[in-house]
FIVEXZA-302521 format. One record per residue: chain; x, y, z of N, C-alpha, C in turn. Coordinates in nm, 2 decimals, padded with zeros to 4 digits. Layout:
<nodes>
+-------+--------+--------+--------+--------+--------+--------+--------+--------+--------+
| chain |   n_c1 |   n_c2 |   n_c3 |  ca_c1 |  ca_c2 |  ca_c3 |   c_c1 |   c_c2 |   c_c3 |
+-------+--------+--------+--------+--------+--------+--------+--------+--------+--------+
|     A |      X |      Y |      Z |      X |      Y |      Z |      X |      Y |      Z |
...
+-------+--------+--------+--------+--------+--------+--------+--------+--------+--------+
</nodes>
This chain:
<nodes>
+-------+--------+--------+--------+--------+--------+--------+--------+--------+--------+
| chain |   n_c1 |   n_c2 |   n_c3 |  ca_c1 |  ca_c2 |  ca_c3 |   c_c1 |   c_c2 |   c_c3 |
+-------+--------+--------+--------+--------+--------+--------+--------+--------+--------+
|     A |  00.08 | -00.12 |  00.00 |  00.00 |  00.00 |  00.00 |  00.09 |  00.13 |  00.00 |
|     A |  00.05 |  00.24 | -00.07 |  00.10 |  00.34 | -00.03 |  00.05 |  00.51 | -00.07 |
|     A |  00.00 |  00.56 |  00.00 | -00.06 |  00.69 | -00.02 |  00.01 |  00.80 | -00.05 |
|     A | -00.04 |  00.87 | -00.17 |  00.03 |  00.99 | -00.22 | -00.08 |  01.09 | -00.21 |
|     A | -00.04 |  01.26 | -00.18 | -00.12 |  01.31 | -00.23 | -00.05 |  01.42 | -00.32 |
|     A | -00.14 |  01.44 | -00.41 | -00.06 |  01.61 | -00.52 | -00.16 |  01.67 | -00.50 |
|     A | -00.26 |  01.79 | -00.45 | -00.32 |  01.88 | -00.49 | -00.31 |  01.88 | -00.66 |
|     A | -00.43 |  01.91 | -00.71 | -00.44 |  01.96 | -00.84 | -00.41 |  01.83 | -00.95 |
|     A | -00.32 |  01.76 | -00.90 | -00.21 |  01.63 | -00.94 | -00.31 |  01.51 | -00.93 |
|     A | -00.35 |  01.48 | -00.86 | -00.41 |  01.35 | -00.80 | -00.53 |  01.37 | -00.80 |
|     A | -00.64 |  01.28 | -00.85 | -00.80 |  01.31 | -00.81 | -00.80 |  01.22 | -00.70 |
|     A | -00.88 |  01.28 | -00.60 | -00.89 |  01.27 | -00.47 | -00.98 |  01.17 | -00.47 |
|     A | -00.94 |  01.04 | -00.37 | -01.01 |  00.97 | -00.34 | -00.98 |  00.86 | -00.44 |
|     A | -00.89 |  00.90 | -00.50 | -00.84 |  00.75 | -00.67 | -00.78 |  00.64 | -00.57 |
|     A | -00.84 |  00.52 | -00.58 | -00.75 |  00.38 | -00.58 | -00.69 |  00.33 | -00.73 |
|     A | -00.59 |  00.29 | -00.68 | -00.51 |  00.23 | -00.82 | -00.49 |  00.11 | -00.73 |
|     A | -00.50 | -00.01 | -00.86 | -00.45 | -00.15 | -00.80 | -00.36 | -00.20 | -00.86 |
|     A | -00.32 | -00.15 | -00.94 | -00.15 | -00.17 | -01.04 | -00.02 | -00.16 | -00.94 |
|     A |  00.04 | -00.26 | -01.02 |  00.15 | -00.33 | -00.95 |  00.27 | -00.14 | -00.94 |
|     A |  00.36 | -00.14 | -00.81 |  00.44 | -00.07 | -00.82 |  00.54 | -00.10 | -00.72 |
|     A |  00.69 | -00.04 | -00.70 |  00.77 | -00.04 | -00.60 |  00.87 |  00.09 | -00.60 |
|     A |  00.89 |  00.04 | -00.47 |  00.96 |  00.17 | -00.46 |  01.07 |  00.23 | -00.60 |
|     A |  01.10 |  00.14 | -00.61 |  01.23 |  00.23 | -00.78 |  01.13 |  00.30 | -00.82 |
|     A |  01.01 |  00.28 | -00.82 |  00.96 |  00.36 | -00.95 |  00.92 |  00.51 | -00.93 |
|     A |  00.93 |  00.57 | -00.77 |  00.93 |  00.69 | -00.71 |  01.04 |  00.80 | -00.80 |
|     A |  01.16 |  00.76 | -00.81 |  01.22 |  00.87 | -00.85 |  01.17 |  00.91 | -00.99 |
|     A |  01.13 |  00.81 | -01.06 |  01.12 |  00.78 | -01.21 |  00.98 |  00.89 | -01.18 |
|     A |  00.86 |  00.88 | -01.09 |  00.76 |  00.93 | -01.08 |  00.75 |  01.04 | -01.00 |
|     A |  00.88 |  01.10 | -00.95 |  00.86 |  01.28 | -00.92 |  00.94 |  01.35 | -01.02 |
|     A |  01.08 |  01.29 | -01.09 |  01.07 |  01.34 | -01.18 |  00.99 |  01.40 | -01.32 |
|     A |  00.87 |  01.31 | -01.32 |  00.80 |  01.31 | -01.43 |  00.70 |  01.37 | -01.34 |
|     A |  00.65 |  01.42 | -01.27 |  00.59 |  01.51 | -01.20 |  00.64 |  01.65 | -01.22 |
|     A |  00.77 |  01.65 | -01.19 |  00.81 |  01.82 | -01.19 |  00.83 |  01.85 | -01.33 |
|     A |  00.81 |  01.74 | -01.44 |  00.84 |  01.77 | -01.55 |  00.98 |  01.81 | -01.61 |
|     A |  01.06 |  01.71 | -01.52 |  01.24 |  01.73 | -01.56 |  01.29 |  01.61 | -01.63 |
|     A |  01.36 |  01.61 | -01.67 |  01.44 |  01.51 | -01.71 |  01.53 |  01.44 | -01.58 |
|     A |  01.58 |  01.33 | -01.59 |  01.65 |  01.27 | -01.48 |  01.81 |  01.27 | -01.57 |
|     A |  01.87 |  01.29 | -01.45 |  02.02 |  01.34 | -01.49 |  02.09 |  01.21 | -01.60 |
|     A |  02.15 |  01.26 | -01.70 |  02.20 |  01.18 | -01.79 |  02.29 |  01.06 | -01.76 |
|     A |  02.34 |  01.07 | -01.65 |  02.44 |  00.94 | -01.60 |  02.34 |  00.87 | -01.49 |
|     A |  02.22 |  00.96 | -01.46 |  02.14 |  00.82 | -01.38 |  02.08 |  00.74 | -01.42 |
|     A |  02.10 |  00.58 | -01.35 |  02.03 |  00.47 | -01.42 |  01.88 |  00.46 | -01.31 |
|     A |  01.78 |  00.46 | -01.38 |  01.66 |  00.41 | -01.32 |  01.61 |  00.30 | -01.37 |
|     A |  01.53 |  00.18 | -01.25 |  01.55 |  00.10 | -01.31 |  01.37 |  00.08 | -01.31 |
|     A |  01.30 |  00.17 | -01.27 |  01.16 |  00.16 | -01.22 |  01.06 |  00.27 | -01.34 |
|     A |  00.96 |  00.26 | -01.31 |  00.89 |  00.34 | -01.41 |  00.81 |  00.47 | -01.36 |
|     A |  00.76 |  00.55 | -01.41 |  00.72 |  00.65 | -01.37 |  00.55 |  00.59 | -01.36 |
|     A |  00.53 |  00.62 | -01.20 |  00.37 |  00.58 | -01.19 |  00.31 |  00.69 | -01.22 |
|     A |  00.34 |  00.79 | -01.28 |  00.21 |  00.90 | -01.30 |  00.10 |  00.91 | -01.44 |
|     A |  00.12 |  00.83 | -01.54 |  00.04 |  00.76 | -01.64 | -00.08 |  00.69 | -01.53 |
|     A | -00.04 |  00.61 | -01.41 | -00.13 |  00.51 | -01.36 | -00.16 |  00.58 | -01.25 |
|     A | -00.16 |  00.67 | -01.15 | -00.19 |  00.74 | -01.03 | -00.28 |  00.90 | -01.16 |
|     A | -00.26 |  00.91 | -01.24 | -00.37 |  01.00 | -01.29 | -00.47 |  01.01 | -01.38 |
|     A | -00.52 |  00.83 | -01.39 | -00.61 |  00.76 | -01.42 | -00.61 |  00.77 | -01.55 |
|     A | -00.44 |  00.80 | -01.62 | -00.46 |  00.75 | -01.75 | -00.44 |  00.60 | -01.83 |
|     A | -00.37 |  00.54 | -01.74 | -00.34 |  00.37 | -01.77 | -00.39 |  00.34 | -01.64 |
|     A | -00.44 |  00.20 | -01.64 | -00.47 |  00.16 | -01.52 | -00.36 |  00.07 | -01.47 |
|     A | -00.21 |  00.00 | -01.55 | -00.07 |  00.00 | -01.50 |  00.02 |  00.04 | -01.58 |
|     A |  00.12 |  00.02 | -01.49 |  00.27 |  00.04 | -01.58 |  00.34 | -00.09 | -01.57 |
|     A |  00.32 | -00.17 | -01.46 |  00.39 | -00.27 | -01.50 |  00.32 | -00.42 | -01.48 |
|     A |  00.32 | -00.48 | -01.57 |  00.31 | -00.64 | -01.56 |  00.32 | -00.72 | -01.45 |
|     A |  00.46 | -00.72 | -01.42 |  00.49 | -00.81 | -01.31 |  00.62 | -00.69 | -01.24 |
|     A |  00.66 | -00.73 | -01.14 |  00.78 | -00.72 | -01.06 |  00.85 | -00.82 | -00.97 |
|     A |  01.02 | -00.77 | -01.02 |  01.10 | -00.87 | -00.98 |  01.15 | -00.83 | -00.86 |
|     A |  01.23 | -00.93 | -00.77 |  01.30 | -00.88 | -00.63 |  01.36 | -01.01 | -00.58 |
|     A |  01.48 | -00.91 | -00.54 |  01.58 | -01.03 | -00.48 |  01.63 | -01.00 | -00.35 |
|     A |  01.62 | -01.13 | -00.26 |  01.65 | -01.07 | -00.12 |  01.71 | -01.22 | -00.10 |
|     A |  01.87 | -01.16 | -00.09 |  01.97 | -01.28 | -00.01 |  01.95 | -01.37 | -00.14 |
|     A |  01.94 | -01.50 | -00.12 |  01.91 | -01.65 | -00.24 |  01.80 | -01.65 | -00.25 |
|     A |  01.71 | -01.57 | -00.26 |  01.57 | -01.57 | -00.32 |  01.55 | -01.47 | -00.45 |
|     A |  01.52 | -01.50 | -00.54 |  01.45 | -01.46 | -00.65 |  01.27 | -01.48 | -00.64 |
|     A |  01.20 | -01.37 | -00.68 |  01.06 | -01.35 | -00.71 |  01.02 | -01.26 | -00.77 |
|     A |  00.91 | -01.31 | -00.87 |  00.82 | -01.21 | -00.96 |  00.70 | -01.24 | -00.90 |
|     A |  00.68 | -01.08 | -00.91 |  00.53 | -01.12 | -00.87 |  00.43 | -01.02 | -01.01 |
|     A |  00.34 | -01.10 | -01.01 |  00.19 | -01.04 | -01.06 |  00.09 | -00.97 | -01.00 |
|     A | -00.01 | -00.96 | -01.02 | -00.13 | -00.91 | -00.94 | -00.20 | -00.97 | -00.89 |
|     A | -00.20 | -01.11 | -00.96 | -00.29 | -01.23 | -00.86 | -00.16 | -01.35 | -00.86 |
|     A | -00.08 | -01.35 | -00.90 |  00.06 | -01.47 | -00.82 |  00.20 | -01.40 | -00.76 |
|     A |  00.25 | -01.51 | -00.71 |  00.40 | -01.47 | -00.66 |  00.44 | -01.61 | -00.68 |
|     A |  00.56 | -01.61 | -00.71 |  00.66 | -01.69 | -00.77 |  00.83 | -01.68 | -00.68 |
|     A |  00.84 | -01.75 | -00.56 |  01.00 | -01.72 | -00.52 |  01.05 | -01.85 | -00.54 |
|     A |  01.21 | -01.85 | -00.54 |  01.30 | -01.94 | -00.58 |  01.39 | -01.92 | -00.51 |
|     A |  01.47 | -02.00 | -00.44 |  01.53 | -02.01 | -00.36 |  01.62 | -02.11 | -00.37 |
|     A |  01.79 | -02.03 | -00.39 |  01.86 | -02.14 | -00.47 |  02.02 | -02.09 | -00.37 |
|     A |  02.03 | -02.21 | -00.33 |  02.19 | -02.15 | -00.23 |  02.30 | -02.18 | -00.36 |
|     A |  02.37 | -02.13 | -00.31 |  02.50 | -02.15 | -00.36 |  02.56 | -02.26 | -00.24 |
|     A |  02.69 | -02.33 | -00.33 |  02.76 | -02.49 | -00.29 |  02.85 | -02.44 | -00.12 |
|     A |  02.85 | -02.26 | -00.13 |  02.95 | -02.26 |  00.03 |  02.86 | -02.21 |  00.13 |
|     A |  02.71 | -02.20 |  00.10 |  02.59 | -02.17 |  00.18 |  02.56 | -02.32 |  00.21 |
|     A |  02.56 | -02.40 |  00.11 |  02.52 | -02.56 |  00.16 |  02.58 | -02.60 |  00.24 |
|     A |  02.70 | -02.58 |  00.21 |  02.84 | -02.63 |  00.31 |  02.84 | -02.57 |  00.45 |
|     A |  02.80 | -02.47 |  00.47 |  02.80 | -02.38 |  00.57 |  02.71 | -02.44 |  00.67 |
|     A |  02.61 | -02.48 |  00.63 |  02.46 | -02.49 |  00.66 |  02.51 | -02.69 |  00.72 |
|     A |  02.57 | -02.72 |  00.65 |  02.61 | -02.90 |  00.66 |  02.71 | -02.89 |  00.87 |
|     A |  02.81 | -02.79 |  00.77 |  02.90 | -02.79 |  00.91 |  02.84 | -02.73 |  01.04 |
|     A |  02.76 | -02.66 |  01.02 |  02.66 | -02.62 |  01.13 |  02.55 | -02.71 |  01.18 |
|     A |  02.50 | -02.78 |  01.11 |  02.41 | -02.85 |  01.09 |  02.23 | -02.79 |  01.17 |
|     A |  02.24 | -02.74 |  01.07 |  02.14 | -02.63 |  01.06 |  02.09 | -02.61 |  00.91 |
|     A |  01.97 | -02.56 |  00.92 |  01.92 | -02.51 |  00.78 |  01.96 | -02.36 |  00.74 |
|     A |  01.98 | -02.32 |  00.59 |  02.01 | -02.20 |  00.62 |  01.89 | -02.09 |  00.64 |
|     A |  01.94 | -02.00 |  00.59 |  01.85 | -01.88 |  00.62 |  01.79 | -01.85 |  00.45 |
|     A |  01.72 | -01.72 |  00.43 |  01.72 | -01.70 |  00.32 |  01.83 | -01.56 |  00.29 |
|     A |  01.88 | -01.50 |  00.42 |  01.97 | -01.41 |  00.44 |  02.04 | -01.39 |  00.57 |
|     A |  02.14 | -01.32 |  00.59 |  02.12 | -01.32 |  00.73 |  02.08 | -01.27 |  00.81 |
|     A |  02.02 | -01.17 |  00.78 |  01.94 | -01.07 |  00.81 |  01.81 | -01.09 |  00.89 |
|     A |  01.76 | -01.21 |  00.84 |  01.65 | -01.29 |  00.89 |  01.65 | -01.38 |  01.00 |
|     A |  01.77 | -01.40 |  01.01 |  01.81 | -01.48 |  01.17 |  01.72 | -01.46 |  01.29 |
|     A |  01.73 | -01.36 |  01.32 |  01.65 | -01.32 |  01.46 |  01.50 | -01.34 |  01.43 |
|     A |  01.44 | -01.39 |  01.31 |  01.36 | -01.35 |  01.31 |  01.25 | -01.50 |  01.27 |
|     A |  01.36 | -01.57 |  01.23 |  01.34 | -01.71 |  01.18 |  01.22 | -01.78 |  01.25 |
|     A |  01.19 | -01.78 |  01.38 |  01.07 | -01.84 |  01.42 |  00.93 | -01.81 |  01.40 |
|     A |  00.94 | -01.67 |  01.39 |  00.82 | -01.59 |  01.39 |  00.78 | -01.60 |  01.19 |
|     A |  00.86 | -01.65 |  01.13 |  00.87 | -01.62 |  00.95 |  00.83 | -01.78 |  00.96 |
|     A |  00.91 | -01.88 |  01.04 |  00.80 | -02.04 |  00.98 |  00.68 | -01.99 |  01.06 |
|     A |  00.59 | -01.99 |  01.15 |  00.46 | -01.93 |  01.19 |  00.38 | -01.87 |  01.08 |
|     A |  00.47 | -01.81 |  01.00 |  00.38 | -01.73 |  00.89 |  00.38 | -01.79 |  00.76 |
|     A |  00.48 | -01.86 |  00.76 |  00.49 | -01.91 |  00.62 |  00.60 | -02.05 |  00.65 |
|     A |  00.46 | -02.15 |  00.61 |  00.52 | -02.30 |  00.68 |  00.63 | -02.32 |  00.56 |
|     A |  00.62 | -02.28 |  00.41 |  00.70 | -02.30 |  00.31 |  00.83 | -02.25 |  00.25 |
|     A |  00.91 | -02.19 |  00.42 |  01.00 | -02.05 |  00.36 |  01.10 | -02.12 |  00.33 |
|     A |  01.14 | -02.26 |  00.37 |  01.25 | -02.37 |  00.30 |  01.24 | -02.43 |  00.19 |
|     A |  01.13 | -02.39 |  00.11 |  01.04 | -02.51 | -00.04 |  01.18 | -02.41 | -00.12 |
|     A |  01.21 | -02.47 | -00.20 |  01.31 | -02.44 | -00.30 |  01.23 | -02.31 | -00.41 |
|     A |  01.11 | -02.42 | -00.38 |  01.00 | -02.33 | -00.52 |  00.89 | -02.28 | -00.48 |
|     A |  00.83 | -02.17 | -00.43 |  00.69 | -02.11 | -00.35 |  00.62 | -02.02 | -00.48 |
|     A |  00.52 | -02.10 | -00.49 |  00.39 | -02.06 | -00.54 |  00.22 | -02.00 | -00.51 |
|     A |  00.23 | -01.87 | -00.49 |  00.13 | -01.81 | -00.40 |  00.00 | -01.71 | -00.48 |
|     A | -00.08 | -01.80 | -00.48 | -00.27 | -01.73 | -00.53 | -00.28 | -01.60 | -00.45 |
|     A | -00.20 | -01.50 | -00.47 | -00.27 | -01.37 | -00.40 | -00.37 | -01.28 | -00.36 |
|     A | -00.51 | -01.37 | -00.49 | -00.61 | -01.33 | -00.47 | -00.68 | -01.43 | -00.33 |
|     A | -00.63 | -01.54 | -00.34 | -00.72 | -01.65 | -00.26 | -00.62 | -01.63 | -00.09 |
|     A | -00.48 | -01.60 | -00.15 | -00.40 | -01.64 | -00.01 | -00.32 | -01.50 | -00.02 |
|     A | -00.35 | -01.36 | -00.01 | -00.28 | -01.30 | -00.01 | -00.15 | -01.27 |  00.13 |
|     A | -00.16 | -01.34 |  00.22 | -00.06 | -01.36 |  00.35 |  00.05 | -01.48 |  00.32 |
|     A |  00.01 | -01.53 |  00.13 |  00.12 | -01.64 |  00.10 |  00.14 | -01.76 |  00.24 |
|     A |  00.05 | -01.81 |  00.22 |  00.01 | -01.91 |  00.36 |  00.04 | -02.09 |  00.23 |
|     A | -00.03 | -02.05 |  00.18 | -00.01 | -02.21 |  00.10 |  00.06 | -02.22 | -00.02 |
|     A |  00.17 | -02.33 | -00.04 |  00.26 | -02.28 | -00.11 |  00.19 | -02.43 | -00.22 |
|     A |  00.13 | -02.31 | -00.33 |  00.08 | -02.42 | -00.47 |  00.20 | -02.43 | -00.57 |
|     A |  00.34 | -02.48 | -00.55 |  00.40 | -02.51 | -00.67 |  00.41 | -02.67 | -00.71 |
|     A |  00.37 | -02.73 | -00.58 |  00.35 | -02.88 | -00.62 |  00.22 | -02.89 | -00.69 |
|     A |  00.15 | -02.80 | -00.65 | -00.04 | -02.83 | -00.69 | -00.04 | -02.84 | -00.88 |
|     A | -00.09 | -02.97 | -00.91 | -00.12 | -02.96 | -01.03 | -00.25 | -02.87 | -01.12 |
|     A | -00.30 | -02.82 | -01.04 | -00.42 | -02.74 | -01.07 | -00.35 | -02.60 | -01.14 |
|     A | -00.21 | -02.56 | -01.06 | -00.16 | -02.45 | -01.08 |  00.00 | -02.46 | -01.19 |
|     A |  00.03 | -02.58 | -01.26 |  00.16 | -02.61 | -01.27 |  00.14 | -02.49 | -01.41 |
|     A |  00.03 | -02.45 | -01.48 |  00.03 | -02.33 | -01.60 |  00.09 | -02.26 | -01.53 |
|     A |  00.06 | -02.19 | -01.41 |  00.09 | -02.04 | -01.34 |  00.21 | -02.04 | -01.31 |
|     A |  00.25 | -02.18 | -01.26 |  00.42 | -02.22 | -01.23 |  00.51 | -02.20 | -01.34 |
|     A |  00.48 | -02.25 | -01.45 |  00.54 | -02.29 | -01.54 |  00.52 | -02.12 | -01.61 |
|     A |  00.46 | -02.05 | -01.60 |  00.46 | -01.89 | -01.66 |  00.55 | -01.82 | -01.56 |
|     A |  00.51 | -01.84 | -01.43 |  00.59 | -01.76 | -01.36 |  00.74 | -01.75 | -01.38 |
|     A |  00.79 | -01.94 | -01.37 |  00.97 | -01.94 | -01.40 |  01.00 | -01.86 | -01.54 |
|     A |  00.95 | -01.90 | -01.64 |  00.95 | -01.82 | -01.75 |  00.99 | -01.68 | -01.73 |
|     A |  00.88 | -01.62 | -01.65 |  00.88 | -01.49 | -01.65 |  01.03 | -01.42 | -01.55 |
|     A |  01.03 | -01.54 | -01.46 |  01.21 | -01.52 | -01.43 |  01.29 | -01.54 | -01.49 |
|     A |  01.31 | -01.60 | -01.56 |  01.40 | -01.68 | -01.64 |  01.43 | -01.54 | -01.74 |
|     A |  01.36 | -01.51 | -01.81 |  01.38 | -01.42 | -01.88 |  01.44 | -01.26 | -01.82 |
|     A |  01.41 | -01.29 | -01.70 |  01.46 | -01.11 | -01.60 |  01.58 | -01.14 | -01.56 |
|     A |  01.61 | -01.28 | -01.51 |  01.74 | -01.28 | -01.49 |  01.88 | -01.28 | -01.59 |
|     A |  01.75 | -01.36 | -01.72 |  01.88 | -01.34 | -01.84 |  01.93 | -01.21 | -01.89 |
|     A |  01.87 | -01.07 | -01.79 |  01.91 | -00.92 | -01.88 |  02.02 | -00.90 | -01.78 |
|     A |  02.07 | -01.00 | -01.69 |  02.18 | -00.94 | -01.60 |  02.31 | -01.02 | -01.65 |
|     A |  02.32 | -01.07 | -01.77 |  02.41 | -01.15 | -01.86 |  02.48 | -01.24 | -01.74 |
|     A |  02.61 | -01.28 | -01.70 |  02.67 | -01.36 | -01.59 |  02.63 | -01.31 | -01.45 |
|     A |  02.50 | -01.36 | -01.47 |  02.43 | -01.40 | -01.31 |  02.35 | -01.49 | -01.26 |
|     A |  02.49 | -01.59 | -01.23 |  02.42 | -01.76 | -01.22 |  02.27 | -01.75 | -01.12 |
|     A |  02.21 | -01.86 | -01.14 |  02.09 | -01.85 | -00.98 |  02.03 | -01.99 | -01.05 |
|     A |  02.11 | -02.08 | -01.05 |  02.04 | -02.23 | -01.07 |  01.99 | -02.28 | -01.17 |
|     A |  01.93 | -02.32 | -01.19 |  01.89 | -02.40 | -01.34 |  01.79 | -02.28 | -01.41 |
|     A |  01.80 | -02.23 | -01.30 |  01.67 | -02.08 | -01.40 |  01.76 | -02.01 | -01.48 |
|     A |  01.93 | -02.01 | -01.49 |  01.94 | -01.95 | -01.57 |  02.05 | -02.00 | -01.70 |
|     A |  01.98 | -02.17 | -01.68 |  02.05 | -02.18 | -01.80 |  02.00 | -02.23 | -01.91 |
+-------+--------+--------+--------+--------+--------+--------+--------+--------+--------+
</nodes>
């Protein structure tokens, strides 16, 4: 969720349900003030003011995100994560004998994250955001859903291949 307001800018009271993240803020005050963004900066987000001034109802399709050994696209009604260690995270995780994390970042927090999500170790999590938006049940085994699975990797597959040598498991080869 997130609330803007512009006087004059914004018609009051507009919901938008199009996909956005934070990158796409800078991209969308510059295109507010009506400037250009500096020639050496890279943005990698879009400008939401096409879709916050009820001329498109999105700007983007899906969105991608990576935290620690997780990869995920999400849509507007799926989420798609992947979760792929690398051989000195395995190793790490053997000599400890322990599972790993998905970062480390998440440590302290590990108990309260299986509570919420029994599937945060599944290699492959597939989540109905219309039916399970708290990503509670992970349908990547479900054969009902293996179309949405099989579009989602896709749809990674192809985001990861714009970062040319950047291994992440069999999705990227």
């Amino acid at each position: 969720p997130c609330i803007m307001r512009w006087a004059n800018g914004i018609p009051s009271g507009q919901v938008c349900d199009g996909l956005a993240q934070n990158l796409d803020f800078a991209p969308t005050i510059f295109d507010a003030c009506g400037v250009a963004k500096p020639a050496e900066m890279v943005l990698d987000g879009k400008s939401l003011l096409p879709m916050i001034t009820g001329k498109t109802p999105a700007v983007h399709d899906e969105l991608f995100f990576e935290l620690g050994w997780t990869r995920a696209v999400c849509t507007l009604d799926m989420k798609y994560l992947a979760l792929r260690y690398p051989e000195s995270a395995l190793e790490r995780a053997r000599t400890r004998k322990r599972p790993n994390y998905h970062c480390s970042t998440l440590e302290p927090h590990q108990h309260n994250v299986l509570l919420w999500h029994p599937a945060f170790w599944e290699p492959d999590q597939l989540y109905d955001l219309t039916s399970d938006p708290d990503e509670v049940v992970n349908l990547a085994d479900d054969p009902e859903y293996a179309d949405e699975f099989a579009d989602m990797q896709e749809r990674m597959k192809k985001w990861l291949a714009t970062f040319g040598d950047h291994p992440f498991g069999e999705l990227t080869d």
